[in-house]
TIROVO-192103 format. One record per atom (N, C-alpha, C): residue in three letters; x, y, z. Coordinates in pm, whole numbers, plus 50000, padded with zeros to 5 digits. Layout:
N
AlaXYZ;...
//
This chain:
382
Unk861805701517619;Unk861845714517689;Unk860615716317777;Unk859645714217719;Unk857965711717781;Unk858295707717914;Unk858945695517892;Unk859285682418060;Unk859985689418162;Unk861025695518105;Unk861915701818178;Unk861505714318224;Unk860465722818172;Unk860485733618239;Unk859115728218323;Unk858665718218312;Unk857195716718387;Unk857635708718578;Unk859115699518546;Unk859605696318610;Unk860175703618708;Unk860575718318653;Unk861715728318728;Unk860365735818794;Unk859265740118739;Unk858125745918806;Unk857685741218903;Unk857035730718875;Unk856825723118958;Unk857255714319094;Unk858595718719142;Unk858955714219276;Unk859415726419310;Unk858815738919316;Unk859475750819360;Unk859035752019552;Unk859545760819589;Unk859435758819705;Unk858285755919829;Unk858365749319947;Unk856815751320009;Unk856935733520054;Unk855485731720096;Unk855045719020105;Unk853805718620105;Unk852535724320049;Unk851745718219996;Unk851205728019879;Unk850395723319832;Unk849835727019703;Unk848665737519726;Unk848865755619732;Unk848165761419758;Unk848075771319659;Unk849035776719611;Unk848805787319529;Unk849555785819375;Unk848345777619345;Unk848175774419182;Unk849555763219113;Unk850205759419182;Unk850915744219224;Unk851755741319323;Unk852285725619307;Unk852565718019421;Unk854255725019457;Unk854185728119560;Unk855575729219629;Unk856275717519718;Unk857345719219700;Unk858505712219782;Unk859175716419918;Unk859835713220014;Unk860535716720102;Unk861765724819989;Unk861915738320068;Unk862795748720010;Unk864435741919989;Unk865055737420121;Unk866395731720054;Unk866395719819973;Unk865705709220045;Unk865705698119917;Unk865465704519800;Unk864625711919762;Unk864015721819631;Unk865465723819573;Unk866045729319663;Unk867475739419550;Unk868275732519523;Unk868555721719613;Unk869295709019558;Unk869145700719439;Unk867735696719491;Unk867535685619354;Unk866975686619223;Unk866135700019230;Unk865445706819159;Unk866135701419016;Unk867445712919000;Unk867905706218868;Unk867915694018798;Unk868625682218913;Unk868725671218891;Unk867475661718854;Unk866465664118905;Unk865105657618866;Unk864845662318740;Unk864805677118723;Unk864495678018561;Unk865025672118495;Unk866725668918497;Unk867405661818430;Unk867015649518405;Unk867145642818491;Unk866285626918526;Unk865425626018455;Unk864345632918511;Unk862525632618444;Unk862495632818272;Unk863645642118216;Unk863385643318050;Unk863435633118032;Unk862725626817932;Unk862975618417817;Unk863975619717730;Unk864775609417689;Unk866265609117654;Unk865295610417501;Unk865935618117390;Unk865885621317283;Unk867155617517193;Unk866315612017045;Unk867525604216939;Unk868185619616921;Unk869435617816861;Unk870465631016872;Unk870415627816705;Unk871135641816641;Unk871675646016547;Unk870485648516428;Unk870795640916316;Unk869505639516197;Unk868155636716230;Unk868355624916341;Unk867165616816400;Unk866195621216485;Unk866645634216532;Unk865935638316640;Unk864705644516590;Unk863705647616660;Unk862685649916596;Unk862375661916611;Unk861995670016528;Unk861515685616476;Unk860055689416580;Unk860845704316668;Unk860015712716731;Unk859025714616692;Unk857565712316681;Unk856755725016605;Unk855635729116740;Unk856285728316856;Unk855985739916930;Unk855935755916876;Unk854925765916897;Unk855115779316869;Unk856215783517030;Unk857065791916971;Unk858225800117003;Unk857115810617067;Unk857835814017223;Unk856925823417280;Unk857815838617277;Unk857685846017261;Unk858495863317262;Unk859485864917397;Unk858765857617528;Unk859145866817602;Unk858565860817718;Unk859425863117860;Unk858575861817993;Unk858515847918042;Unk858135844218156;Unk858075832418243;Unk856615828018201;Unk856805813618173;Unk854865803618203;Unk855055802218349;Unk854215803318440;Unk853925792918577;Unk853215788718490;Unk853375774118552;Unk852755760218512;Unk851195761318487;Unk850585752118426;Unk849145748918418;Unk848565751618244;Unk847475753818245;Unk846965759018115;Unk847015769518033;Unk847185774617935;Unk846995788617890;Unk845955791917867;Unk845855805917893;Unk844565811317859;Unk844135820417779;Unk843505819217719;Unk843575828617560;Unk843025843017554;Unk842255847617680;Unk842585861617680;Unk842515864717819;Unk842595878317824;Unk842385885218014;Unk841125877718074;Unk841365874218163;Unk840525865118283;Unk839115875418349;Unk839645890518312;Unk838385897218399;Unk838305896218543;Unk836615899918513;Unk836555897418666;Unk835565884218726;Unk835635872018626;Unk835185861918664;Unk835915852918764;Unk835155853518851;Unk835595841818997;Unk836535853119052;Unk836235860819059;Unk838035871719126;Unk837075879319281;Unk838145872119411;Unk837405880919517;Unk837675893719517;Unk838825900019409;Unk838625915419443;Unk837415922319379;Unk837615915819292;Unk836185919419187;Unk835165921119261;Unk834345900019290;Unk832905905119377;Unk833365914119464;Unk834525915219593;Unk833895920519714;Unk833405938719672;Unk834315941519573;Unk833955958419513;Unk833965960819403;Unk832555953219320;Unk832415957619196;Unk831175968719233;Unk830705971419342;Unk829345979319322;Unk830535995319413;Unk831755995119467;Unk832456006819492;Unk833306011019421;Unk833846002119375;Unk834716005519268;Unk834076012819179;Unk832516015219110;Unk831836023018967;Unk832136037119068;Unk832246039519220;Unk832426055319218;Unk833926060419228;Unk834836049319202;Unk836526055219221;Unk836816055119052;Unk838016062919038;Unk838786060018945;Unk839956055518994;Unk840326048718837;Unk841126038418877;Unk842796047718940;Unk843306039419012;Unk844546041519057;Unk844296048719197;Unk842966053919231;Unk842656057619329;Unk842206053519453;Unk842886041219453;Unk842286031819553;Unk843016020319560;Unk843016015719639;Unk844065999619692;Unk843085985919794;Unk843395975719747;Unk842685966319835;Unk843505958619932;Unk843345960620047;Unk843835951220152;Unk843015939420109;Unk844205924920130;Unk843265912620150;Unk844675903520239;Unk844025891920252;Unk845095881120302;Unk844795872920206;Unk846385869120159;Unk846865857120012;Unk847605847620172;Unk846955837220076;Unk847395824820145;Unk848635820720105;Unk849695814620168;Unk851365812220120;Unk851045796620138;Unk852205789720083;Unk852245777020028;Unk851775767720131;Unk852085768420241;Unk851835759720366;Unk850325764920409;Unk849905772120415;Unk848365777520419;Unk848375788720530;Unk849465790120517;Unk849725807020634;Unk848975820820542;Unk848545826020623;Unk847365839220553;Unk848285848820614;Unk848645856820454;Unk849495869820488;Unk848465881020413;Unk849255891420503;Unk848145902820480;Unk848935906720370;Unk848575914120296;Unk849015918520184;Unk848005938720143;Unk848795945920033;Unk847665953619948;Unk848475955419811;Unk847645953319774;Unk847375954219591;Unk847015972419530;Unk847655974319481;Unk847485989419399;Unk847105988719252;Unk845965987219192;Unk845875984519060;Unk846485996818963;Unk846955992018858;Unk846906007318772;Unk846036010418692;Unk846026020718668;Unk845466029418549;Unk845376021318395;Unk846676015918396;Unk847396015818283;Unk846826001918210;Unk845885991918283;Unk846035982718262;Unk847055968218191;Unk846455966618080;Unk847745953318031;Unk849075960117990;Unk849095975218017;Unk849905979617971;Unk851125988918072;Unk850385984718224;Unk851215986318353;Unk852465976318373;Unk853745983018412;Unk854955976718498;Unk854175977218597;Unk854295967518727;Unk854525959218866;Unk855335965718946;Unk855605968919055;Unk856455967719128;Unk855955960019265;Unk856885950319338;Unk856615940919449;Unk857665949719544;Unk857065954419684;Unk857675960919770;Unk857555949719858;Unk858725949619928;Unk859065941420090;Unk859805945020198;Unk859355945020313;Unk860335950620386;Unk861325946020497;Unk861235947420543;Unk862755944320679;Unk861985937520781;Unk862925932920863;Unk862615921520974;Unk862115934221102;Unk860935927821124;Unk860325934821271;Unk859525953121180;Unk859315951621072;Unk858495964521036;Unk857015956720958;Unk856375963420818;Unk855515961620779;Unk855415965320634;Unk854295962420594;Unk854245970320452;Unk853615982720459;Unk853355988320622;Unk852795999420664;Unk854016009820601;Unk854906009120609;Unk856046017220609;Unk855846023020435;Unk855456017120345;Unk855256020820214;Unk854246026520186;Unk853286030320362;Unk852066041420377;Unk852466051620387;Unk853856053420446;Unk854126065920503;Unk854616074720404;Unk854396086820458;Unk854766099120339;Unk855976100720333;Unk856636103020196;Unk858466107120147;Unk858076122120132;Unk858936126920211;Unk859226143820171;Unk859996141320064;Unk861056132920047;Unk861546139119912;Unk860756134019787;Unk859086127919777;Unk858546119719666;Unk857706126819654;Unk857506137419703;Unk856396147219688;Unk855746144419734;Unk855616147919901;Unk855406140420033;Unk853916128619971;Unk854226122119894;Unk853386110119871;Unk853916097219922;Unk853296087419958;Unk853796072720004;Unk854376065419908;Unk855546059619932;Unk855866048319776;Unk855136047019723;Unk853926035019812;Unk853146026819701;Unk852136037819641;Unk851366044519695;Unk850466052519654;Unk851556058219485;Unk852396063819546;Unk853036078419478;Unk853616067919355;Unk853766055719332;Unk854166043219225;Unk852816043919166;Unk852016041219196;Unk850926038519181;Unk850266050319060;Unk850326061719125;Unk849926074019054;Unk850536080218942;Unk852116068818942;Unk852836072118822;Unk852596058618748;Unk851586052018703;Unk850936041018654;Unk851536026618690;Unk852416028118788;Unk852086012818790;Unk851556004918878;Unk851755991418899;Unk850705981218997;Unk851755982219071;Unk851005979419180;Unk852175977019299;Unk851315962519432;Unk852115956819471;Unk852075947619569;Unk853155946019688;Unk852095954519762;Unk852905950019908;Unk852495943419999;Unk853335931120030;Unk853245919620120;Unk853985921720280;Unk852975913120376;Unk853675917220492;Unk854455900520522;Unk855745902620518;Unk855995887220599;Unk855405880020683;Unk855245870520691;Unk854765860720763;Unk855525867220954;Unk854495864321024;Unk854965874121190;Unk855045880921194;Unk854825891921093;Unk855605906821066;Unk853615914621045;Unk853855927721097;Unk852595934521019;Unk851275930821084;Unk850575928721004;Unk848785923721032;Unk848925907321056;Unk849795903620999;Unk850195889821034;Unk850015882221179;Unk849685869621210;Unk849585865221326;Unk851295866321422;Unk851345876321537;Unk852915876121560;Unk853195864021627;Unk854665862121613;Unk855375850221718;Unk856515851921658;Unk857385845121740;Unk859035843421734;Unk858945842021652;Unk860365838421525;Unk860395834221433;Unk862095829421425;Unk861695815021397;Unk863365808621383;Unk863475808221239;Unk864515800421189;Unk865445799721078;Unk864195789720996;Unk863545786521035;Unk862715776020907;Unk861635788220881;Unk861025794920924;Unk860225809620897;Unk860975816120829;Unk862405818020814;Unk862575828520715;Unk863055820720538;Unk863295808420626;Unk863285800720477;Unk861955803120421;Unk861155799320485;Unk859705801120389;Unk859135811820381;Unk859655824320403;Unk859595838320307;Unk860045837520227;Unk860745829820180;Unk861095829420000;Unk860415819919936;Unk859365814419971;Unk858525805219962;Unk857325815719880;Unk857145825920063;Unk856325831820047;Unk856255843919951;Unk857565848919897;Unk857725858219772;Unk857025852819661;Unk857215836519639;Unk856905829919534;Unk855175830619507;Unk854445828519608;Unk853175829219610;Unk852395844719588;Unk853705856019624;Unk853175870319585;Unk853335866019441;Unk854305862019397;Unk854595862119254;Unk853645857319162;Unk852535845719226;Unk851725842619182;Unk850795847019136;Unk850535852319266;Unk849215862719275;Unk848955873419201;Unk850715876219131;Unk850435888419006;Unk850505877118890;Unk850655872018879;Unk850295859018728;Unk848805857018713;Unk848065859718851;Unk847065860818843;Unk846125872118813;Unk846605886218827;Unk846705896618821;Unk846875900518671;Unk847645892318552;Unk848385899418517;Unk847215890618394;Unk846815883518419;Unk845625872518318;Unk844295875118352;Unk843985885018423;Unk842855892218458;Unk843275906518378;Unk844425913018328;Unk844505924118247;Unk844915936718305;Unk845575936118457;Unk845615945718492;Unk846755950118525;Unk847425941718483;Unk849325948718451;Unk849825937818309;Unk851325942818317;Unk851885936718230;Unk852935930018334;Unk853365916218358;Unk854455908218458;Unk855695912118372;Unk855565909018264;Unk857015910618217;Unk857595924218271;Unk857285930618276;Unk857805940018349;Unk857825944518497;Unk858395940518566;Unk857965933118673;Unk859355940318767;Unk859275946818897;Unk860675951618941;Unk859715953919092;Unk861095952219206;Unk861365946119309;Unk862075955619405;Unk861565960819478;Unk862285973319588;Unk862315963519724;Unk863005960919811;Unk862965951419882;Unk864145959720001;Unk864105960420146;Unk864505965920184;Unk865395954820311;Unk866735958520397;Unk867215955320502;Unk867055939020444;Unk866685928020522;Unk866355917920527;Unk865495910720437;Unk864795919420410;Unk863855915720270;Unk864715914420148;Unk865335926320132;Unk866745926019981;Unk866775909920009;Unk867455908820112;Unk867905891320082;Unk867555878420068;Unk866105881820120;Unk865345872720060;Unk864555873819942;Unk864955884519884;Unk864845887419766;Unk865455881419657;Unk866315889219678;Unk867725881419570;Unk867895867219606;Unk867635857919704;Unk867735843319739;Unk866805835719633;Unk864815847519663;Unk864235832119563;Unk864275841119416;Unk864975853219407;Unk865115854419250;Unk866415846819182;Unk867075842819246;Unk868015833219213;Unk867385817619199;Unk866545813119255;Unk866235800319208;Unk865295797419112;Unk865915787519062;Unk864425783218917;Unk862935784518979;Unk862205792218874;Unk860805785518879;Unk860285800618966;Unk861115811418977;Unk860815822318991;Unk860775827918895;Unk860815844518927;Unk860515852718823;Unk861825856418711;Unk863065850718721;Unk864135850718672;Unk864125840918572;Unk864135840818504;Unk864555823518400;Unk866045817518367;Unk865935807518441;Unk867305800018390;Unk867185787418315;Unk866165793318195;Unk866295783418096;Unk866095792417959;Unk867275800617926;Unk867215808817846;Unk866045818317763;Unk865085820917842;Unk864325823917797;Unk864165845617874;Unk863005849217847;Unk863165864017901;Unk862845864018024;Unk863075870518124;Unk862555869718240;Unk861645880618261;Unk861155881618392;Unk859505884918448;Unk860635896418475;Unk860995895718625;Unk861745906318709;Unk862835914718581;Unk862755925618548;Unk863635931218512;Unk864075943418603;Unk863835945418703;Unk864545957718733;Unk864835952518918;Unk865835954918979;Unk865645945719121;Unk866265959619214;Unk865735960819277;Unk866365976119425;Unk866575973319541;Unk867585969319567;Unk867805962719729;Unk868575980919808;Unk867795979119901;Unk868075988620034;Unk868825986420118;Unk869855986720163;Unk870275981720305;Unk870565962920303;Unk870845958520193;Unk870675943920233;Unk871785940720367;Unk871355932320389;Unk872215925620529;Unk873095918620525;Unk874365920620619;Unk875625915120627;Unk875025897520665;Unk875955886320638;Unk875565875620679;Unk875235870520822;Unk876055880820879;Unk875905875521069;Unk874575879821087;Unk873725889821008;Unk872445894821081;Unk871365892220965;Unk871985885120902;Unk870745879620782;Unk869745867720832;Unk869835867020950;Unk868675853720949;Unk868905842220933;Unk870165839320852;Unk870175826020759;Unk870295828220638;Unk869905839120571;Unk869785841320446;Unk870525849520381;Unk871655839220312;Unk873095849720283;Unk872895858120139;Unk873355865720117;Unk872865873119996;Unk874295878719873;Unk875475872119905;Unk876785874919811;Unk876855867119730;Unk876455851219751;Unk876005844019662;Unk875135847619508;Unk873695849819597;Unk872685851719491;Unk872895863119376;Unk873525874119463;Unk873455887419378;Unk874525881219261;Unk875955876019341;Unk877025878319209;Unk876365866619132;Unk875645857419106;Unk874845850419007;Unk873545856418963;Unk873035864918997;Unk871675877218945;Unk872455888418820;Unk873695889918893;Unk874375899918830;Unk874295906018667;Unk874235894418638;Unk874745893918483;Unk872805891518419;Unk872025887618510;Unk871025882418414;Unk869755892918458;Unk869745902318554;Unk868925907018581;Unk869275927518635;Unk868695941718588;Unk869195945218652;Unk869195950618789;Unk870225955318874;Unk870275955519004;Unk871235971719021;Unk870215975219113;Unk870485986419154;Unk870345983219319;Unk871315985819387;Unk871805985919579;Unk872076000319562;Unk871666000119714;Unk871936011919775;Unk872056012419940;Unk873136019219948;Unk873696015020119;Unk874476032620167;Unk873966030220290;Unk874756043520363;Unk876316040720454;Unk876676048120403;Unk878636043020421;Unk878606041420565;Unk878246047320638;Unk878406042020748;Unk877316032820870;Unk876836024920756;Unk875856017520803;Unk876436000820793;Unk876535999220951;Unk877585984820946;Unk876885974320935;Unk875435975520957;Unk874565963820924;Unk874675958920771;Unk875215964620691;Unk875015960220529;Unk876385964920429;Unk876965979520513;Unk878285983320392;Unk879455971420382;Unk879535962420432;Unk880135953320396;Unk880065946020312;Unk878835941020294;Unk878305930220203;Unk878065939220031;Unk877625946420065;Unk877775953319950;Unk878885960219883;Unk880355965419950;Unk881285967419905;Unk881715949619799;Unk881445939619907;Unk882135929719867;Unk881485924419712;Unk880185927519713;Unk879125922019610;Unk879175932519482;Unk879865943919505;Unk879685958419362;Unk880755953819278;Unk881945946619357;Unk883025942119205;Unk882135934419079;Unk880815921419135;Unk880575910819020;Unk879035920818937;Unk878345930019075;Unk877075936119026;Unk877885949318924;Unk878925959518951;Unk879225969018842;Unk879755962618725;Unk880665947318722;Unk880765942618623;Unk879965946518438;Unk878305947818509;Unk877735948618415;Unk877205964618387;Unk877375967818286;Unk877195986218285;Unk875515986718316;Unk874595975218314;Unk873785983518346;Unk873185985118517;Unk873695981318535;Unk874065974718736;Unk874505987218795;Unk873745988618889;Unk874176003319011;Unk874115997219120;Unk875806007019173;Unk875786006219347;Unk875796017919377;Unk875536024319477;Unk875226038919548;Unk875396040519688;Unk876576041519736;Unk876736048919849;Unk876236063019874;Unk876116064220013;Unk875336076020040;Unk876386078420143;Unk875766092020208;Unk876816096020310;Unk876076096420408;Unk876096085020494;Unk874916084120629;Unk875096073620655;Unk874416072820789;Unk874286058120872;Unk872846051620856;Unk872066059820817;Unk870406054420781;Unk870256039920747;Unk869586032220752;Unk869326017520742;Unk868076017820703;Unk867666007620593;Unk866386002420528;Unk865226012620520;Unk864366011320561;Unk863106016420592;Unk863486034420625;Unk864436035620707;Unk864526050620765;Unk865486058720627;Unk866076052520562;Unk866786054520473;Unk866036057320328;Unk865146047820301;Unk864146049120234;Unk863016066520237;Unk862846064420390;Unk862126081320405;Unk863076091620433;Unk864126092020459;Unk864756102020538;Unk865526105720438;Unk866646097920392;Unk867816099620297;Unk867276108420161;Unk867956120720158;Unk867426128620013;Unk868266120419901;Unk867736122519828;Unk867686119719688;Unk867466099819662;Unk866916096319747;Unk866836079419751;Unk865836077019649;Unk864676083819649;Unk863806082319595;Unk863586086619411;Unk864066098919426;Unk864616100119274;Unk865066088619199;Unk866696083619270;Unk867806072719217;Unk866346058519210;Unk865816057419319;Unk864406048019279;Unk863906044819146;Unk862946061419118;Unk862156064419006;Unk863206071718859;Unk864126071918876;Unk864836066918781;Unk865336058718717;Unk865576045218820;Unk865896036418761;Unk864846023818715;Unk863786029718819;Unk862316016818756;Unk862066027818575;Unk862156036818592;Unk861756047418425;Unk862976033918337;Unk864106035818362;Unk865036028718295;Unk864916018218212;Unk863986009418378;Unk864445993618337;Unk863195988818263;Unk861785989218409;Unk861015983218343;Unk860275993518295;Unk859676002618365;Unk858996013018263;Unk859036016218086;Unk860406013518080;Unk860676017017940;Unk860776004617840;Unk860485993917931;Unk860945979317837;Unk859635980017744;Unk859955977917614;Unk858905973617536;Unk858545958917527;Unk857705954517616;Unk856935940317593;Unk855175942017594;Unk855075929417492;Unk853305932017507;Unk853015918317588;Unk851865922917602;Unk851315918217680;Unk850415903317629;Unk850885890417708;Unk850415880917627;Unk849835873217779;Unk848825863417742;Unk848215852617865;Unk849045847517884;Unk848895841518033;Unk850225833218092;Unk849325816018138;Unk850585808818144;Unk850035792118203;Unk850435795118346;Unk849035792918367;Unk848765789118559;Unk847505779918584;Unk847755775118716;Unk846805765818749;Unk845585771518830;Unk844735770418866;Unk843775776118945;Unk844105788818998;Unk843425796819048;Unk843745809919085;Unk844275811819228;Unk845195818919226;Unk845445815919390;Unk844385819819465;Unk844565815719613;Unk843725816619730;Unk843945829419793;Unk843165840219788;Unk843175848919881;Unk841685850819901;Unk841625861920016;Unk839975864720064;Unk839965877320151;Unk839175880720254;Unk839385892620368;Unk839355905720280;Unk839005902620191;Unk839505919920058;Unk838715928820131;Unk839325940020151;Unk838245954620203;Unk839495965020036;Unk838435975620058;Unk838965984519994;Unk839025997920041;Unk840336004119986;Unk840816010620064;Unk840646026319965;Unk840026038019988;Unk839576048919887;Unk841176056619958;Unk842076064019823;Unk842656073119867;Unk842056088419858;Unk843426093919938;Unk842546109519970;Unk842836115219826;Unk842136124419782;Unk842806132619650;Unk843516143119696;Unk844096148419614;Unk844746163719668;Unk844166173219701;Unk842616177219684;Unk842026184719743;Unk842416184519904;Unk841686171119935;Unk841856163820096;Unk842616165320130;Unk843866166220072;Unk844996162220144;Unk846006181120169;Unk845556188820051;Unk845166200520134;Unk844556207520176;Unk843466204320239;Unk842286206020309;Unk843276203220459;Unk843706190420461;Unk844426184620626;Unk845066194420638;Unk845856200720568;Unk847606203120559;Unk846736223020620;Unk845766231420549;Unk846136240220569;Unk844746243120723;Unk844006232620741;Unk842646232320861;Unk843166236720979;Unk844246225421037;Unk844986232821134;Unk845676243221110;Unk846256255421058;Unk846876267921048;Unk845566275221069;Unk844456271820961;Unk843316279921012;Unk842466284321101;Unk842346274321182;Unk841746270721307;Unk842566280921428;Unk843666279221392;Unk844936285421511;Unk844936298521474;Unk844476303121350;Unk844296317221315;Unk843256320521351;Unk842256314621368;Unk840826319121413;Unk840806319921554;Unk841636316121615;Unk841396318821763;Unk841676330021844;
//
């Protein structure tokens, strides 16, 4: 089992060895992946003869590959640490977020920000992504219906970690065209966010197993693509998985997916992970794909689809559409919020590569009505 899951880890997607192991080219990856593990085991005597486990049985959750480590990692060798251990003694926690750039498998530097929680080893995750041609700026912006707070912030303040990544061309990112081998390696590049909370999560400042995924337009589908393959946060080697709770927005019909079909992945996610979609009925970029995909995802009672009554798409749908955000924070309370797992060290290899960390102080509510009532006052004073 050792061989086989070190085998299935180990050729996950990419081509070189950057963030804490070696990657493969993404389709050869999905192809052969299985078959090499197969290969690679060592053939074992069967029946009486075979020889007795005395591996310890783990509870729960995904290893990435490498060593274990026997308690929280801290803040030794960690660039969020040095760059703000002397600003961080005047914030409290949850009150603040770090921009940095995490390096993706090929050595592309994506901008990224990190939301620590409160809660420490005892925080759910959530990984936000967004749509083709926006940012992870969009999870800055204020929800009137979230209590005009920003996703990530307003996630954040309800204890958990949050990580939002900007695609590769997309955001703070270096721009340029982007063909069909760029969006393959955004699912590359999910894998290396994924990392980066394994790394996160052995430093003490969430719990992975609990681990859930809001992913919007184009992102949903490359979502559900690398949570469908081995050696992500899903396990298909009977064991518990990382991702328990998954929120696709708007995913995309196949003609405008990029390349990256998404009826596949979901009706095989279906059964092992849960999934909550949400689409506006008259939104032709995606009500298709999702009518077609709610027969194998409602299959399972704990699986939601949600039509709305609108044309809104991804990102605008996300801020605009009432009650989106509720059906959100109800269903992360559900899945992972409420999962009881503890919190144990994980096997990884070196720490991933990131750097550029600034930190980012939020406003408190004083500030923020201080903004809200300055101008009325000002206009009264005149």
């Amino acid at each position: 089992m050792r061989n086989r899951r070190s085998a299935v880890m180990m050729t996950f997607v990419g081509a070189v060895a950057t963030v804490g192991f070696a990657l493969t080219d993404l389709r050869a990856w999905a192809q052969d992946a299985p078959k090499a593990a197969t290969k690679d085991a060592p053939k074992q005597p069967a029946g009486k003869d075979a020889p007795k486990s005395t591996a310890k049985k783990r509870k729960g959750g995904l290893l990435a590959p490498g060593g274990p480590k026997a308690k929280a990692l801290g803040k030794e060798a960690d660039p969020l640490g040095k760059q703000a251990v002397d600003v961080t003694k005047n914030l409290t926690a949850g009150s603040f977020h770090y921009g940095f750039k995490l390096m993706a498998s090929d050595g592309t530097p994506l901008a990224a920000n990190y939301y620590p929680s409160r809660l420490g080893t005892g925080a759910p995750v959530v990984l936000l992504v967004h749509e083709k041609d926006r940012s992870n700026k969009d999870f800055e912006e204020k929800i009137t219906d979230f209590g005009d707070r920003p996703l990530a912030e307003g996630l954040q303040k309800d204890g958990y970690a949050v990580l939002a990544v900007n695609l590769r061309g997309h955001g703070a990112n270096a721009r340029r065209s982007l063909g069909s081998k760029d969006w393959q390696m955004m699912v590359a590049d999910l894998q290396s966010a994924y990392i980066f909370l394994v790394d996160r999560h052995n430093r003490g400042e969430l719990n992975l197993s609990r681990l859930g995924v809001i992913a919007l337009g184009e992102g949903a589908n490359l979502v559900a693509t690398w949570a469908n393959l081995p050696g992500g946060a899903v396990s298909s080697q009977g064991r518990a998985s990382d991702l328990n709770g998954l929120i696709l927005i708007s995913p995309m019909v196949d003609g405008r997916s990029q390349g990256i079909k998404i009826l596949q992945p979901l009706t095989a996610l279906a059964p092992r992970v849960p999934i909550f979609v949400m689409v506006g009925e008259r939104d032709q970029a995606s009500i298709d794909v999702v009518k077609a995909a709610k027969p194998a995802i409602t299959r399972v009672p704990k699986n939601k689809v949600e039509f709305f009554p609108s044309s809104l798409h991804g990102y605008k749908m996300l801020r605009l559409e009432p009650n989106v955000t509720n059906s959100i924070t109800k269903f992360l309370e559900e899945t992972i919020k409420a999962k009881a797992e503890e919190w144990e060290p994980r096997y990884n290899l070196d720490p991933v590569t990131y750097g550029e960390v600034s930190l980012v102080a939020h406003k408190d509510d004083k500030e923020k009505e201080k903004e809200k009532t300055e101008p009325a006052a000002k206009e009264a004073a005149k």
